[in-house]
C-alpha positions in Angstrom: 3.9 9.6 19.4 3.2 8.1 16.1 0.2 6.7 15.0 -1.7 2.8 15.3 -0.8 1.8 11.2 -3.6 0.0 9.3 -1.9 -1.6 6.0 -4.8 -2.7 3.6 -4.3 -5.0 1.2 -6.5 -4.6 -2.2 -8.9 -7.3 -4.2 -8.3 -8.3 -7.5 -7.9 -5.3 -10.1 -7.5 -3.1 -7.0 -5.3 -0.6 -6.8 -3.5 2.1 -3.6 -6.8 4.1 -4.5 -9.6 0.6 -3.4 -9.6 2.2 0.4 -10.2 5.7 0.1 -14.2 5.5 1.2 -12.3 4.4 4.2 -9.4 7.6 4.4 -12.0 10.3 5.9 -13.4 7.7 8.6 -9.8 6.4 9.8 -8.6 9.0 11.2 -7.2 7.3 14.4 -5.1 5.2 12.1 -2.3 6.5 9.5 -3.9 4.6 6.7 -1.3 2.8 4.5 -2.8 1.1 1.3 -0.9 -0.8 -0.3 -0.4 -2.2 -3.8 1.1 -5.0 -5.7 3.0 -4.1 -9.2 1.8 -3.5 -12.2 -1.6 -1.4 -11.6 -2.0 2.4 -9.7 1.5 4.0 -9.4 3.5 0.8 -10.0 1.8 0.6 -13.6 5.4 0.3 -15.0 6.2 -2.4 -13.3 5.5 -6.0 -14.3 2.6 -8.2 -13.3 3.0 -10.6 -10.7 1.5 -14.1 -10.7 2.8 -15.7 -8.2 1.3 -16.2 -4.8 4.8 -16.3 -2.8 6.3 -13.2 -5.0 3.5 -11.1 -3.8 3.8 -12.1 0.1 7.4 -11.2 -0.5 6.5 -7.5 -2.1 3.6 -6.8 0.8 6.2 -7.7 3.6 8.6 -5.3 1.8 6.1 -2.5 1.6 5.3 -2.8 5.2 8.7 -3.7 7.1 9.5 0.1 5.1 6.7 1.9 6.3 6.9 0.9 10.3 6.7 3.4 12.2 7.0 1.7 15.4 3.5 1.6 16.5 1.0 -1.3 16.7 -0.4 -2.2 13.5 -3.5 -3.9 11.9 -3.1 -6.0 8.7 -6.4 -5.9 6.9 -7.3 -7.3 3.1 -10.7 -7.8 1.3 -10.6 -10.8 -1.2 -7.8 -11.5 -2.6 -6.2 -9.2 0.5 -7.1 -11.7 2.7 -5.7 -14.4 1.0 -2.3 -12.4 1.1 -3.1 -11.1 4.1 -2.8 -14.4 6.0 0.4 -14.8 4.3 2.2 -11.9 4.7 1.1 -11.7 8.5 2.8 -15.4 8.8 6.0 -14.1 7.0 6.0 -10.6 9.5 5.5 -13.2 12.3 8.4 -15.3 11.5 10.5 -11.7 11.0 9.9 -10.9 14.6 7.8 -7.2 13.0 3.9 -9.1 13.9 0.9 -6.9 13.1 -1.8 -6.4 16.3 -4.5 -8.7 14.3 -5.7 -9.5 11.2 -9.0 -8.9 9.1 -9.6 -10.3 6.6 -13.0 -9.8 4.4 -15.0 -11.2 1.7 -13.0 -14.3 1.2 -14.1 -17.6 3.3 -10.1 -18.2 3.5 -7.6 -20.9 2.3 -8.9 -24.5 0.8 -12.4 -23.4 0.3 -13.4 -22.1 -3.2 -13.3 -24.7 -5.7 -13.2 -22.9 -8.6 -9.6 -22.7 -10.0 -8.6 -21.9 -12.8 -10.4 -19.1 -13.4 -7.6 -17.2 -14.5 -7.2 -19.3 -17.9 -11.3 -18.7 -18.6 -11.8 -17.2 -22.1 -12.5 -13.8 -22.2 -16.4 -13.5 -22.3 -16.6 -16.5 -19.7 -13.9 -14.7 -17.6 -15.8 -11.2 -17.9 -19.1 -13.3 -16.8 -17.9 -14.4 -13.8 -16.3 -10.9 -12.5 -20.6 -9.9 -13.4 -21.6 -12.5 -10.9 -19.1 -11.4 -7.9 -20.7 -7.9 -7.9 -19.1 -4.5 -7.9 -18.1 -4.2 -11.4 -19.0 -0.9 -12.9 -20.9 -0.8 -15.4 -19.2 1.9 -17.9 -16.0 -0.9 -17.0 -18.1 -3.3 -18.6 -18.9 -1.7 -21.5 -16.1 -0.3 -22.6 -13.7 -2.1 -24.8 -10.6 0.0 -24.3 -11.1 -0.1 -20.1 -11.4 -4.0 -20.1 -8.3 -4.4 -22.8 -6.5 -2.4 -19.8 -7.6 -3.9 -16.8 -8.1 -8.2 -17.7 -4.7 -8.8 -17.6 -4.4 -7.2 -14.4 -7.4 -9.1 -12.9 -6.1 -12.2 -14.9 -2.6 -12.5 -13.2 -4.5 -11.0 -9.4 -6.8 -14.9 -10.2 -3.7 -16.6 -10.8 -2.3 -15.1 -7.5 -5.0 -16.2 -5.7 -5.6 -19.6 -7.0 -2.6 -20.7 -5.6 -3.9 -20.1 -1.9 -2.8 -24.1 -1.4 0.6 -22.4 -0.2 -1.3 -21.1 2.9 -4.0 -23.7 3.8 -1.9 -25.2 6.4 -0.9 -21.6 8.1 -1.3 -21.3 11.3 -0.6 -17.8 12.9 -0.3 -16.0 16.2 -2.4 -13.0 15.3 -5.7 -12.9 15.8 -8.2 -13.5 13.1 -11.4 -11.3 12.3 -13.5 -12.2 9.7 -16.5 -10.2 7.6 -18.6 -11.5 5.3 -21.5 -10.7 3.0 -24.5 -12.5 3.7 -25.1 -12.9 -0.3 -21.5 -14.2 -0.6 -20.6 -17.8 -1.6 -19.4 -19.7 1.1 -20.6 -17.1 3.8 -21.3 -19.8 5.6 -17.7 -21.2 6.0 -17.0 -18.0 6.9 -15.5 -19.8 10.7 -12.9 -21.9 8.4 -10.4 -18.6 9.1 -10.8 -19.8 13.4 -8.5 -22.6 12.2 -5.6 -20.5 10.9 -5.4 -18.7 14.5 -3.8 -20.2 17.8 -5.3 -17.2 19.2 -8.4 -15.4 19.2 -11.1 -15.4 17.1 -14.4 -13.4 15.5 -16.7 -12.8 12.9 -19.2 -10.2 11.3 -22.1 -11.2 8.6 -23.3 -7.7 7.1 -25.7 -7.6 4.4 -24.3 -7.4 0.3 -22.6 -9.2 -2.0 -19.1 -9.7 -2.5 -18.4 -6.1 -2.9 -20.4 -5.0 0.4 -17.5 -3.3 2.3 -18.3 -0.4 -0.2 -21.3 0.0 2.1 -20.5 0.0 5.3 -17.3 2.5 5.7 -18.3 3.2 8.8 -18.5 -0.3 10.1 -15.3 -1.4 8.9 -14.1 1.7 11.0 -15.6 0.0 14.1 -14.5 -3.0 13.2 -10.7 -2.4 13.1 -11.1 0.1 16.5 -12.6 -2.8 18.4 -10.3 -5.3 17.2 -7.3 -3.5 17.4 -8.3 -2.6 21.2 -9.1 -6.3 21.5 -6.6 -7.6 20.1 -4.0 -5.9 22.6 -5.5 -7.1 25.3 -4.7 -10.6 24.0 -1.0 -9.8 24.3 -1.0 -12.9 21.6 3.0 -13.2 21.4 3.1 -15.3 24.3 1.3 -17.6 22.7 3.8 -20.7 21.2 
């Protein structure tokens, strides 16, 4: 019998390689990072900007990698935002995931700050400072930020155009985590709108970047939900 699938969806500047804290603890799941072009092993291919071209790459990624099983969806960030969208687009292909989780993001419609994409550099490097989880020898080297701006730049630019999703509505069940340091933690219940099924929520301590932390929450997490979720039987709902 093949294994439950969790497909994990990266943050801005992540990469195939974001989850692996998470590879020795999910051991019930065949893990399946995935990654959008440009960054990791698709480093040859060109960027994407565009919020709809990179639902359209996700769903490809998964719909080839089905094994057949129940799977999870789950994004952090910039994942979620995806995540919300791609799980709409597997809905309407008749492939639907078991649930979604989404993390660090208080979904669609809520952060006001767009445009950050077009900040100038030094304003654009100040505010990945304040979100947390930026190493520092990133920071301070020249020839690492050269490489990875644009790659965070056209990531902002993906998720700034989350306006496509803030009317979605899916049948999947929504699970939400949070920071308790993040902005907008407490809108954190603004994904129970983009459900007509069931919904829940975790507030863990950290900043934007907190999943780092707790590996072995996030484990427990996706191993209740999943078992949850089932229960639901969701696809009756209409």
């Amino acid at each position: 019998m093949n294994k439950k699938q969790l497909f994990l969806l990266h943050f801005a500047g992540g990469s195939i390689y974001s989850f692996e804290f998470l590879r020795s603890l999910c051991t019930d799941f065949e893990m399946i990072p995935l990654e959008l072009p440009g960054r990791g092993k698709r480093i040859k291919e060109k960027l994407l900007t565009s919020y709809p071209d990179a639902i359209k790459d996700l769903f490809s990624q998964i719909t080839d990698k089905l094994n057949g099983s129940p799977f999870i969806v789950y994004g952090h960030s910039l994942g979620s935002s995806l995540g919300l969208g791609v799980t709409d687009l597997l809905e309407k292909n008749n492939t639907p995931p078991q649930c979604l989780i989404v993390s660090g993001n208080a979904g669609p419609g809520i952060a006001t700050e767009n445009n950050r994409s077009d900040l100038e550099r030094d304003d654009f490097i100040s505010m990945l400072t304040e979100l947390g989880g930026i190493p520092d020898e990133l920071l301070k080297s020249k020839e690492l930020l050269d490489f990875v701006l644009p790659i965070l730049k056209a990531d902002f630019k993906i998720v700034e155009e989350d306006f496509f999703i803030e009317n979605t509505i899916v049948k999947a069940p929504i699970v939400a985590i949070m920071g308790n340091s993040e902005k907008y933690v407490d809108r954190i219940n603004n994904w129970r709108k983009h459900t007509f099924s069931g919904f829940n929520s975790y507030v863990l301590k950290g900043n934007h970047f907190f999943i780092l932390d707790y590996g072995d929450k996030l484990k427990e997490i996706f191993d209740i939900s999943f078992k949850e979720c089932t229960s639901l039987n969701y696809n009756n709902v209409q």
